[in-house]
C-alpha positions in Angstrom: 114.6 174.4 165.9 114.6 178.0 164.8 110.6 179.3 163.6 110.9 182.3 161.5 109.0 185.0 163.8 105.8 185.7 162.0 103.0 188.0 163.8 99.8 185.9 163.2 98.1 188.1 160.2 101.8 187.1 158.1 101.4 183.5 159.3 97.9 183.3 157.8 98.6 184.8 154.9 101.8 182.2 154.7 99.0 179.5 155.3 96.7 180.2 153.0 99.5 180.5 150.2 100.9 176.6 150.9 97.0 175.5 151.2 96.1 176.6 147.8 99.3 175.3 146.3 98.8 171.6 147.8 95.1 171.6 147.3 93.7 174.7 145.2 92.7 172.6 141.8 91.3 170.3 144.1 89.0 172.5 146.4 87.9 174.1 143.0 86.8 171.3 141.7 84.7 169.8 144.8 84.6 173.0 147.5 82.2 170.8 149.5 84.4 167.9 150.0 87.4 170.7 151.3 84.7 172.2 153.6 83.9 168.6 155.7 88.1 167.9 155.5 88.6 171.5 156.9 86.3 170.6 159.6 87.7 167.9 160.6 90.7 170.2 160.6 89.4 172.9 162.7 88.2 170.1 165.7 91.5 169.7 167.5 95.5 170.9 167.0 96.1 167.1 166.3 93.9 167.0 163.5 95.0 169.9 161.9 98.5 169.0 161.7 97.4 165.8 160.7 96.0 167.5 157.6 99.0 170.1 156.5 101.7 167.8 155.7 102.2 170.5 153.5 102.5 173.1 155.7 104.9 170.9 157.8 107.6 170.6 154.8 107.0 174.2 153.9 108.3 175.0 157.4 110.8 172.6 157.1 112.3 173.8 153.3 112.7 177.2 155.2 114.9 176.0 158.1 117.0 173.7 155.8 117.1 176.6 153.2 120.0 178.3 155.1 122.1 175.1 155.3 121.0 173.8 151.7 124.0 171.2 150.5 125.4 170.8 147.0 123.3 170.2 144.6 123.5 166.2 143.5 122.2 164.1 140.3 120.6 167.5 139.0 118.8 168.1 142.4 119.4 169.0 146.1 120.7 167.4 148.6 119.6 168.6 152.0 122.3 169.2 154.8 121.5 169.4 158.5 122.2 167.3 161.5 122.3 164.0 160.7 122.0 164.4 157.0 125.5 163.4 154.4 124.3 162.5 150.7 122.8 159.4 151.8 121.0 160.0 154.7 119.1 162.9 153.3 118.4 160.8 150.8 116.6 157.2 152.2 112.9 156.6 151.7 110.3 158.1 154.4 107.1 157.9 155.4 106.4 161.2 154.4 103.1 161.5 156.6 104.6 159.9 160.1 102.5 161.1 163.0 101.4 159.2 166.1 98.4 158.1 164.4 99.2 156.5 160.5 100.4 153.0 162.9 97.5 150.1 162.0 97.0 147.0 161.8 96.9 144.5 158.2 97.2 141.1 156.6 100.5 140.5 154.5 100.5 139.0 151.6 101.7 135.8 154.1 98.4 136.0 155.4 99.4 137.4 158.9 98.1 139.7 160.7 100.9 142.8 161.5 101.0 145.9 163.3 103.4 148.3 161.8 103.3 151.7 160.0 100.5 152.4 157.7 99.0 155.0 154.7 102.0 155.4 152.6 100.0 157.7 150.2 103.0 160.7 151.0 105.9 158.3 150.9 108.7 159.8 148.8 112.5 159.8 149.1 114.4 162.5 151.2 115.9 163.0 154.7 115.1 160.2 157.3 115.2 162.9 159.8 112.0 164.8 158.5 109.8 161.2 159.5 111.6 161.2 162.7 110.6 165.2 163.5 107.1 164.6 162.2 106.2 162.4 164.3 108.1 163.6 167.4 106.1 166.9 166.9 102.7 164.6 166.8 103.7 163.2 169.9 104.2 166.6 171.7 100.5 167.6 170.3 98.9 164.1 171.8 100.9 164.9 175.0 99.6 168.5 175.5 95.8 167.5 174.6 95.9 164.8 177.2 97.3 167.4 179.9 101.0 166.0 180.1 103.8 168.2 181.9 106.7 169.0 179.1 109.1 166.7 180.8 106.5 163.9 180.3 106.2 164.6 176.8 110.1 165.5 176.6 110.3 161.7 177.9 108.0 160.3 175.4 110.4 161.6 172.7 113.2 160.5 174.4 111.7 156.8 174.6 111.0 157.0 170.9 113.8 158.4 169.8 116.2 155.8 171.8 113.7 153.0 170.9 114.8 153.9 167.2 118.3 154.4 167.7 118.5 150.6 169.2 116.2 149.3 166.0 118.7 150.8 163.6 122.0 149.6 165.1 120.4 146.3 165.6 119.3 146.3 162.3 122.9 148.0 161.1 125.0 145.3 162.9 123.4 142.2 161.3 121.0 141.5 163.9 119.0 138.3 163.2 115.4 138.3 162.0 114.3 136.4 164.9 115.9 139.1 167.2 114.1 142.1 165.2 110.8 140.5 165.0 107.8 141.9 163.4 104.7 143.5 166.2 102.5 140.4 165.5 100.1 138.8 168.0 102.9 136.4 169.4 105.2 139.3 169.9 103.1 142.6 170.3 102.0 143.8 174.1 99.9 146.5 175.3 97.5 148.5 172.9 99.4 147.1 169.8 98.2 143.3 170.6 94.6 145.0 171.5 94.7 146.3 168.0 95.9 143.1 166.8 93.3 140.9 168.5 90.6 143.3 167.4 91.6 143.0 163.6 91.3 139.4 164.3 88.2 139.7 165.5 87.0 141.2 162.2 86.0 139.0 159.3 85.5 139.8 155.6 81.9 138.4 155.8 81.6 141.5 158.2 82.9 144.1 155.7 80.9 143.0 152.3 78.0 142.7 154.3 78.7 146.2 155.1 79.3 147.5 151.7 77.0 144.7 149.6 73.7 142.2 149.3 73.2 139.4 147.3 70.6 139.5 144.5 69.8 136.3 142.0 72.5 134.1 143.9 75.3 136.4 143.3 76.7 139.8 145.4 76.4 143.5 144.5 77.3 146.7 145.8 74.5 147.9 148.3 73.0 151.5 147.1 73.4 154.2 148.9 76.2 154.6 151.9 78.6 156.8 149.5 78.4 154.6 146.5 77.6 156.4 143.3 76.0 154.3 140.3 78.0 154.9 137.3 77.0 155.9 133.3 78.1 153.5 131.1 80.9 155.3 129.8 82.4 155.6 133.1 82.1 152.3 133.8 84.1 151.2 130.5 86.7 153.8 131.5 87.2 151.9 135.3 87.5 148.5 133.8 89.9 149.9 131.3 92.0 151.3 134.0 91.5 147.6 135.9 92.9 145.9 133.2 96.0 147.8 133.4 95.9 147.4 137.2 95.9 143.5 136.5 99.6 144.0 135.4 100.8 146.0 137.8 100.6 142.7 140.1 103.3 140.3 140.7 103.2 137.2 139.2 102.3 135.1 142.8 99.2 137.4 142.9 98.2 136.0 139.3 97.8 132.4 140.3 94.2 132.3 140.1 92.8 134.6 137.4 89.2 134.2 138.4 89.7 135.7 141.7 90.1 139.1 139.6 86.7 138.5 137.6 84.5 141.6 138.0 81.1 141.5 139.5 80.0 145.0 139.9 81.6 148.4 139.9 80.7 151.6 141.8 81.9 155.4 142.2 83.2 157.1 145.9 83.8 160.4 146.1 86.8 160.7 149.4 85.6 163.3 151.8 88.0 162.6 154.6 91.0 164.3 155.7 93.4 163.0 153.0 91.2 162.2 150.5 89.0 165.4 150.3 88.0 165.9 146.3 89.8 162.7 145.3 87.7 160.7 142.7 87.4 156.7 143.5 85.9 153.6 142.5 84.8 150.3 144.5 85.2 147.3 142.0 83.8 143.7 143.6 85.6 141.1 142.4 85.6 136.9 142.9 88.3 136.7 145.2 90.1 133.3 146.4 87.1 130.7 145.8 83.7 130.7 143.9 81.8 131.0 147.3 80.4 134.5 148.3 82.0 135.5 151.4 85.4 134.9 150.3 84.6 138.2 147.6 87.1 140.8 147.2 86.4 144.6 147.6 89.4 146.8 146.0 89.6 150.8 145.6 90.9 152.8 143.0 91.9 156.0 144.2 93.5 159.1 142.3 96.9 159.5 144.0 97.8 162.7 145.5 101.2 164.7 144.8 103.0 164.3 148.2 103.5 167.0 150.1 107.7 166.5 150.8 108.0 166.4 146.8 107.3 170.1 146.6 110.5 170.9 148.5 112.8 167.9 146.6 114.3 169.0 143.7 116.5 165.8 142.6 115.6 164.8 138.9 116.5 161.0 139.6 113.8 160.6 142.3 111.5 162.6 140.2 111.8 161.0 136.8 111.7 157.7 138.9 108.4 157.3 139.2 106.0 157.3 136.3 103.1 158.7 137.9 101.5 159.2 141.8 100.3 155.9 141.8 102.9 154.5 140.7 105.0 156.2 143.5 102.6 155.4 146.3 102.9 151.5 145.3 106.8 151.3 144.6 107.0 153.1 148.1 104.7 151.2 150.1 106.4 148.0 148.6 109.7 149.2 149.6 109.0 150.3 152.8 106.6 148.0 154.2 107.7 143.8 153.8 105.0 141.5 152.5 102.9 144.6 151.1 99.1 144.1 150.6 99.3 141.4 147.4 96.3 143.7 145.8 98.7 146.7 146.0 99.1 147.9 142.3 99.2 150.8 140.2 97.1 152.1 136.8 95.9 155.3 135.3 92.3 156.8 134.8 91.7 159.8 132.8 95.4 160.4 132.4 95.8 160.7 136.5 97.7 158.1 138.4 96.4 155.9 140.7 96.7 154.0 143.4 94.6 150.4 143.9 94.8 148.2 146.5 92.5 145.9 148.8 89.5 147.8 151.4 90.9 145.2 153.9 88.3 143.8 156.8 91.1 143.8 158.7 92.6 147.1 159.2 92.4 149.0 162.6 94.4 152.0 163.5 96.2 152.4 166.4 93.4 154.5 168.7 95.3 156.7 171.3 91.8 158.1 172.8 92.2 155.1 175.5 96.3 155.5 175.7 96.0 158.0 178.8 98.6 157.2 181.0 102.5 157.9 180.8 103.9 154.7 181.6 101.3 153.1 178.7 102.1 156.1 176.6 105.8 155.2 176.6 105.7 151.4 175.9 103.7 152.3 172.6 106.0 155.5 171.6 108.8 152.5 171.9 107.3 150.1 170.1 106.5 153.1 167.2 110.3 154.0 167.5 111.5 150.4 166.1 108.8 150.2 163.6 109.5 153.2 162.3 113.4 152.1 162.4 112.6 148.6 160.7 110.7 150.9 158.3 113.6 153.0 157.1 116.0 150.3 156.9 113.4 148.0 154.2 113.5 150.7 151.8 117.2 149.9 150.3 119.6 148.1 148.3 117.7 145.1 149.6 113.8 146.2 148.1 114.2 145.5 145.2 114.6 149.0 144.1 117.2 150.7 142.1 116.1 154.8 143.8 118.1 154.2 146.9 121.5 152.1 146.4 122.8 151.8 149.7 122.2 150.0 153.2 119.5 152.9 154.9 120.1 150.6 158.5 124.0 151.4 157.8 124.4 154.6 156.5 121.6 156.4 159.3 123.6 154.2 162.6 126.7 156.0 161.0 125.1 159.5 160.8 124.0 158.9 164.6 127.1 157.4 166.0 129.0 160.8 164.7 127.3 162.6 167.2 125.4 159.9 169.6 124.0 162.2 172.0 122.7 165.0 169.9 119.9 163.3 168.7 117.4 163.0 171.2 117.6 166.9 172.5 117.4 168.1 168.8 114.1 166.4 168.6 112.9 167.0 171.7 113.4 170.4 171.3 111.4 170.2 167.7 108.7 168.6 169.2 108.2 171.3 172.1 109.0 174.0 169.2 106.7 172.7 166.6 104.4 171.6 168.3 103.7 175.2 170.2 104.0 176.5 166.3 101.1 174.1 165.4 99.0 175.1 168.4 98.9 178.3 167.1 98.9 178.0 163.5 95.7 175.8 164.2 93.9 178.7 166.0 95.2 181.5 163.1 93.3 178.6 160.6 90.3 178.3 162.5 90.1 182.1 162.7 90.7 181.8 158.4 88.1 179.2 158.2 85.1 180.9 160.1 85.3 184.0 159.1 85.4 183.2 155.4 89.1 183.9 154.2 90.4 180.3 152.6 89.4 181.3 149.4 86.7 178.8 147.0 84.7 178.0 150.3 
């Protein structure tokens, strides 16, 4: 990967320039929320990259700027290795780094491990996801004190991992031979995760978030929640209502499970969410009794950072709004979605609304110390990430991407088999060093007072 050479006062400058054009209405509107996120930036490399997503495709616009393609359907196509018209054109992740793997319950009511947080989902070279989270990898590797060939092996696991998912997936392999991570299949800290999320319950998470008052539940007061006026409160159900038919018609089957029992305001405050306004709604869920109540979100969804830097009309005038993206994405790349998962608007903002799930767990790499563990997880990440690219097709359900993903990417890779893996190795080392730095330029930003609002 070539890094434009910038001396550290231009790459600050360069910083603060894509900061405030992903998140300056934002910060100006709730400059304490941005302070905590940019905290949580400051505490490690990992965690800042984790939070510039924008900064990421910025960089990445830049090096693909010198080999930009013909424009196509009124936008650009991006060239590169690996990239024709269709392969820099399949739906990604948009956000995938070693940590946005979890655990949830699909809508078949089992639990699965796979890729998770969709909210930067968008359409646009299946390459990017794979460079994203290569360079993640490189970051874990360094904080844990790995030798670059142990981290160049990592990437090579994943990256091979992947290339066997997709030309399994390419060649008609059976379902049964590409099985979902589940807790018959999964090993290592994937089934940990697994077993954990089993171990929650949803009696555990409302009794977390709610108490019961005169037979019937509430939210709890404090803890985040916000009591709402009255005219805020109309405005949320409003927005609920057009939630309700967002939802497929198998998620309708029992209306009173969407009966409303009590309504609060959130205000996000973490890394993605920073300045974001949401709502809690409670709602009846499956049966009449109290522990099988249903907590959902409605969140204001975000403009995703890899949008900035795709130009093609037909994927933007695809999508109605931002939470209409992040839903049609999610559903397309992720099978058996979250049967909550819908869209609505709220003060003329898109949003996104979906289930808080008792059973979510994120992958936790702070006990994922040693190489030869480190490697059967990068692995299993590589062919979920590769079952992940090939749902999002001709076979979703979607009209945005016509074409088999699986297909066209094990063509793209079998033009030039062994070029893969030491083009992303060397972006991980690459990047990753540029993100080192780049987090110590922002820290130096951020304490002495120069991000500008805070």
């Amino acid at each position: 990967m070539s890094v434009p050479q910038l001396n550290d006062e231009h790459r600050g400058e360069e910083i603060l320039a894509v900061l405030d054009t992903a998140f300056g209405e934002l910060l100006a509107a709730d400059p304490a929320a941005f302070r905590v996120k940019f905290r949580k930036m400051a505490a490690s490399a990992f965690a800042f990259y984790r939070g510039t997503a924008c900064l990421f495709y910025h960089d990445q616009n830049a090096e693909n700027a010198e080999n930009a393609g013909n424009a196509g359907r009124g936008g650009r196509t991006y060239s590169g290795p690996y990239l024709d018209d269709r392969t820099s054109r399949v739906w990604i992740h948009g956000d995938l780094h070693a940590e946005n793997f979890g655990t949830y319950m699909d809508s078949n009511g089992r639990l699965v491990f796979n890729v998770n947080d969709f909210d930067e989902a968008y359409v646009g070279p299946f390459t990017w996801d794979l460079k994203r989270f290569a360079a993640s990898m490189a970051l874990i590797g360094y904080a844990k004190a790995l030798s670059d060939e142990q981290i160049t092996e990592l990437v090579r696991i994943y990256t091979a991992a992947y290339r066997e998912r997709v030309h399994a997936l390419a060649t008609g392999a059976k379902s049964d031979e590409v099985p979902p991570f589940t807790l018959d299949t999964a090993q290592g800290p994937l089934l940990d995760a697994l077993r954990d999320a089993r171990s929650l319950t949803r009696f555990g998470l409302l009794d977390s978030m709610t108490v019961i008052r005169d037979f019937e539940r509430r939210f709890a007061s404090g803890g985040g929640a916000v009591e709402l006026d009255a005219a805020t409160r109309y405005k949320v159900l409003a927005a609920f209502d057009g939630y309700l038919e967002t939802l497929p018609d198998a998620s309708l089957a029992r209306p009173d499970s969407y009966r409303v029992k009590d309504v609060v305001g959130r205000r996000g405050i973490g890394i993605g969410s920073a300045g974001l306004p949401s709502y809690n709604i409670l709602l009846e869920g499956h049966s009449d009794a109290l522990e099988n109540d249903v907590v959902i979100y409605i969140k204001q969804a975000q403009t995703p950072a890899v949008s900035r830097h795709i130009t093609d009309r037909a994927i933007q005038d695809y999508f109605r709004h931002e939470g209409h993206r992040t839903v049609i994405s999610q559903r397309a790349l992720q099978a058996h979605a979250d049967p909550w998962l819908g869209w609505t608007e709220l003060d003329g903002a898109g949003q996104l609304v979906a289930e808080v799930s008792p059973y979510a767990v994120d992958l936790d790499w702070g006990d994922i110390d040693e190489p030869e563990e480190m490697a059967q997880v990068v692995a299993d990440l590589g062919r979920a990430t590769a079952t992940m690219h090939a749902a999002a097709d001709d076979t979703s359900g979607e009209s945005l991407v016509p074409f088999s993903t699986e297909r066209a990417i094990d063509a793209a890779i079998a033009a030039d088999e062994d070029g893969l893996e030491p083009l992303l190795v060397d972006f991980a080392h690459t990047y990753g060093a540029r993100a080192r730095r780049d987090h110590q330029i922002f820290l130096d930003l951020f304490r002495n007072g120069r991000i500008p609002g805070l």
